[in-house]
N, C-alpha and C positions, 0 to 999 in steps of 0.2 A: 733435811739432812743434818745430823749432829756432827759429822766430819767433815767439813764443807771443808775445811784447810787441806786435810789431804787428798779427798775427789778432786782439788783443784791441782796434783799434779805430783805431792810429796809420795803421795802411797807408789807413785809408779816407779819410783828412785830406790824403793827397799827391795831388799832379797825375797824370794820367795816365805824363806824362811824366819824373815822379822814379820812379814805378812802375816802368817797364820800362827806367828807366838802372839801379833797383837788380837786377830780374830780370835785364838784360845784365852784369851784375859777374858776379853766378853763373853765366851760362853762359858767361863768360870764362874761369873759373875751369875751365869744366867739359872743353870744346876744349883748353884748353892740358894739361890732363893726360888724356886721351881715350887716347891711347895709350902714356902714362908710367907713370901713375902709377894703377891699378885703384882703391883706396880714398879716394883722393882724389875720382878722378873721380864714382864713385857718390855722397859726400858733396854734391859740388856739383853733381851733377848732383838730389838731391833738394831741397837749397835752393834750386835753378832753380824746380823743378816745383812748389816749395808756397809759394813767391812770386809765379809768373804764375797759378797757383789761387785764390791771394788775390788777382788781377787781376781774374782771371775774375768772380768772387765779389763784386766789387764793385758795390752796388745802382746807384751813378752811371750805370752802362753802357752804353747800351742793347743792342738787342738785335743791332745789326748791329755796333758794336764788339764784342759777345762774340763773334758768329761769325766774326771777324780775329782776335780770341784764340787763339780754338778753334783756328782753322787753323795759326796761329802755330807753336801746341803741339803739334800732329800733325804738324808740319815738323819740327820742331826733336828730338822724341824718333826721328824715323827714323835719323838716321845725326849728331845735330849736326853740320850744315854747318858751318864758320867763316866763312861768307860773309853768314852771321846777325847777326856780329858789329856788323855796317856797320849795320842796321838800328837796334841797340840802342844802337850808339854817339851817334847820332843824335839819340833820347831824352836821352839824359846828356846830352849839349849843349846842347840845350832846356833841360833841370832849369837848368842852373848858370847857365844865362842870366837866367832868371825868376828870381833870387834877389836 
């Protein structure tokens, strides 16, 4: 686990919305090197998946946000669209707002 700080307890203290502006970093990270750059991409393409996991994972949830997760991440690992990107940018805008 590369987030072992926050699966220990911080990730469940952020808003929704800081959540998935940090899950959109990594999969920013993970498109722009998708067809660059191989080791890169698989890097960030796992801290994608064990951050929206820790989304998922979150008791706050309910059960119909987890199944817009769920979805989310069955979109997102078929081909990473970059048009995903919009979605998550979205979130980070929110984050930085409420601050």
């Amino acid at each position: 686990m590369q987030h072992a700080h926050l699966a220990a307890g911080r990730w469940f203290t952020m808003s929704l919305a800081e959540q998935l502006g940090n899950v959109g970093s990594e999969y920013s990270r993970a498109v722009s090197n998708h067809n660059q750059n191989e080791t890169r991409f698989n890097a960030a393409r796992e801290r994608f998946l064990e951050l929206l996991d820790l989304t998922i994972a979150d008791p706050r949830w309910n059960v119909y946000r987890k199944r817009e997760l769920l979805r989310l991440r069955e979109i997102s690992c078929q081909d990473f669209p970059p048009d995903l990107q919009t979605y998550f940018d979205k979130f980070a805008s929110l984050a930085r707002t409420k601050r």
